[in-house]
C-alpha positions as CSV (number, residue, x, y, z in Angstrom):
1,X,13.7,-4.4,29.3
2,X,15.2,-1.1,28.7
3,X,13.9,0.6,25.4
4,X,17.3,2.2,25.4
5,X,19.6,-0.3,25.9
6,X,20.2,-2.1,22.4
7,X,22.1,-4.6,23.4
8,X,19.5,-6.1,25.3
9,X,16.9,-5.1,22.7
10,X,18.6,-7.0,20.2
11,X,18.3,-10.1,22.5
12,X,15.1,-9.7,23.0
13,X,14.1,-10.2,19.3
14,X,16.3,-12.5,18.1
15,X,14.8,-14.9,21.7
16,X,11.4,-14.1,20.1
17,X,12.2,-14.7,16.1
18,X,14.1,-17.8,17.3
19,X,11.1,-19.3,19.5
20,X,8.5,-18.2,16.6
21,X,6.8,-21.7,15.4
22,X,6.8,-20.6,12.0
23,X,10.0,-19.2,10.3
24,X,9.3,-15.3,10.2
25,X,11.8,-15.4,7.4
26,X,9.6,-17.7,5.5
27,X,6.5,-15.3,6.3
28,X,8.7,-12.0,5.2
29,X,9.3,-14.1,1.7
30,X,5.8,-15.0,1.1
31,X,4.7,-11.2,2.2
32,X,7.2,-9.9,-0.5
33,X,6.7,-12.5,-3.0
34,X,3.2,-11.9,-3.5
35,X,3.4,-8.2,-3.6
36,X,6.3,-8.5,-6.4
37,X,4.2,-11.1,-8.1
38,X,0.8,-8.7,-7.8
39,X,2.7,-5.8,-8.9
40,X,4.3,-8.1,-11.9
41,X,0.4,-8.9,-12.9
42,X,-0.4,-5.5,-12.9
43,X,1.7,-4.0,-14.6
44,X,1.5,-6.8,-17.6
45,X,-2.5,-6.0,-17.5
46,X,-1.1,-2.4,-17.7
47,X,0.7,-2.5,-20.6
48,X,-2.1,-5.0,-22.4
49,X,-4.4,-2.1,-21.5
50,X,-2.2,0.3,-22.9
51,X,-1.4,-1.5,-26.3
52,X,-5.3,-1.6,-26.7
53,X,-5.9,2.2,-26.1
54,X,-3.0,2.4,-28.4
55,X,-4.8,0.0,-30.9
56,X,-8.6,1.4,-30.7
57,X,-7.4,5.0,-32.5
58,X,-9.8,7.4,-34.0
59,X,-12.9,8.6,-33.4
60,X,-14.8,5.2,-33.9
61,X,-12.5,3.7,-31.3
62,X,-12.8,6.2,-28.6
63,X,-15.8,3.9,-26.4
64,X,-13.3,1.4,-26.8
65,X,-10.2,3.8,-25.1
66,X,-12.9,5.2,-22.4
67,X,-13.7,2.3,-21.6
68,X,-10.3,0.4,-21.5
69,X,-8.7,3.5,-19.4
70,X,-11.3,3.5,-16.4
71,X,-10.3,-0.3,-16.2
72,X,-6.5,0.3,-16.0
73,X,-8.3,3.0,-13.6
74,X,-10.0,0.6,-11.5
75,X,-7.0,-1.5,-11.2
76,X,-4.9,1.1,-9.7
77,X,-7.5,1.8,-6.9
78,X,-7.6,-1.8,-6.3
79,X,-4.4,-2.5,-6.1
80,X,-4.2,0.9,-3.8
81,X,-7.1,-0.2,-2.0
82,X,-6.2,-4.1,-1.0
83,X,-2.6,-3.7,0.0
84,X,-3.3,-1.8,3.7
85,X,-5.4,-5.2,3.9
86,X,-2.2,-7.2,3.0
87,X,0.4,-4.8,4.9
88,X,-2.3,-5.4,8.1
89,X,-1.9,-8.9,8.3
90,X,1.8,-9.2,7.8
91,X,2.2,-6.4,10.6
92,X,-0.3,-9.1,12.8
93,X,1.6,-12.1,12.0
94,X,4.9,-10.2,13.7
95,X,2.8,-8.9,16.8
96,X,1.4,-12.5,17.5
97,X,5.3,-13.7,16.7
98,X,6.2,-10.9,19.5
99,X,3.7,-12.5,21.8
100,X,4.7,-15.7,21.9
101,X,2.0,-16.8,19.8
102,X,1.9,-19.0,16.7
103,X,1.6,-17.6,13.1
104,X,1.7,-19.0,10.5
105,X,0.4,-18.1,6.4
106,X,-2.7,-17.8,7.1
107,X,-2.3,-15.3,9.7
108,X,-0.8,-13.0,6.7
109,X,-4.8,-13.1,6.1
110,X,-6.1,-11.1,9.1
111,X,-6.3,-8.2,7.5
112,X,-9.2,-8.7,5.3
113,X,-10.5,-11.3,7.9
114,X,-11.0,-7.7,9.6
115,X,-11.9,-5.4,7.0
116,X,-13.5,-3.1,8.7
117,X,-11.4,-1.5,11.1
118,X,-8.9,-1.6,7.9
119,X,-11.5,0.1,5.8
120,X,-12.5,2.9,8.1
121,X,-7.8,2.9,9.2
122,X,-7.1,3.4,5.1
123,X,-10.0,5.8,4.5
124,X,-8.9,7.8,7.6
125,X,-5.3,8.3,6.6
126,X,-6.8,9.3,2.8
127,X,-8.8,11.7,4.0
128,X,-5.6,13.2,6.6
129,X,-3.6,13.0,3.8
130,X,-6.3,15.0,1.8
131,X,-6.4,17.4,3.8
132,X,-2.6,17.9,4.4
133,X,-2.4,18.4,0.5
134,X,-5.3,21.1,0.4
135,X,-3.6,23.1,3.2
136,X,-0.5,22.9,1.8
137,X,-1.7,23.8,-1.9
138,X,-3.3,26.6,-0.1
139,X,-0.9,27.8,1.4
140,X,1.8,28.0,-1.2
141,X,-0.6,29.2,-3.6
142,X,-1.1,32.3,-1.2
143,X,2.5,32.7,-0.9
144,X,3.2,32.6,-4.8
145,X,0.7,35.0,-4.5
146,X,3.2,37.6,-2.5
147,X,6.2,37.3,-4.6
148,X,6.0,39.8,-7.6
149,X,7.1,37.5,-10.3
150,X,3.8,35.7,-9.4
151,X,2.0,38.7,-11.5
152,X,4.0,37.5,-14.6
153,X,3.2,34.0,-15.0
């Protein structure tokens, strides 16, 4: 098969989707529904969370805000956390549908059947991305620093 040759490329995938034992259209839907219907849940949690900050005002209620904001808190980093585990298994179901092999729902699982390697993958890629940031911010924070309007702000 020739990488370069689409016409022959495009054959190729549609001989693998059509041969799949499970519909990959059917696995695409239940990837995306759940990730609309996760994201629907959280942001209703959100805005429950945010009506109750709202609510608890004053100085009596501020426990009650602290408290109520690290939980909207933890549920971002959640959500952020557990969707490389998600995004992992739908990108497994579509290599085993490229090898020939079955996959069905439950391979849309593999990713926190394996949460290790997916752990240390996503932890990588924060810290890269880190890292990126920093040297950037450094580096245009150095070259604000050239520019004579910087001396003014």
């Amino acid at each position: 098969m020739d990488i370069h040759n689409r016409q022959e490329l495009k054959h190729y995938a549609r001989e693998r989707l059509s041969a799949a034992a499970y519909p990959p259209g059917k696995l695409a839907l239940i990837h995306g529904s759940v990730i609309v219907g996760l994201a629907v849940i959280l942001s209703l949690i959100s805005l429950a969370l945010d009506q109750g900050i709202d609510s608890a005002g004053g100085l009596s209620g501020m426990r009650i805000q602290n408290v109520l904001m690290t939980v909207q808190t933890l549920l971002s980093y959640c959500q952020m956390l557990l969707l490389p585990f998600w995004q992992i298994g739908i990108l497994f179901s579509f290599l085993q549908i490229a090898r020939r092999n079955s996959a069905g729902p439950d391979s849309l699982l593999h990713g926190f059947r394996r949460w290790g390697p997916v752990l240390r993958l996503t932890l990588l890629e924060m810290a890269l991305y880190f890292a990126i940031a920093m040297a950037c911010a450094y580096i245009s924070s150095f070259l604000s620093m050239l520019f004579p309007t910087s001396m003014y702000t």
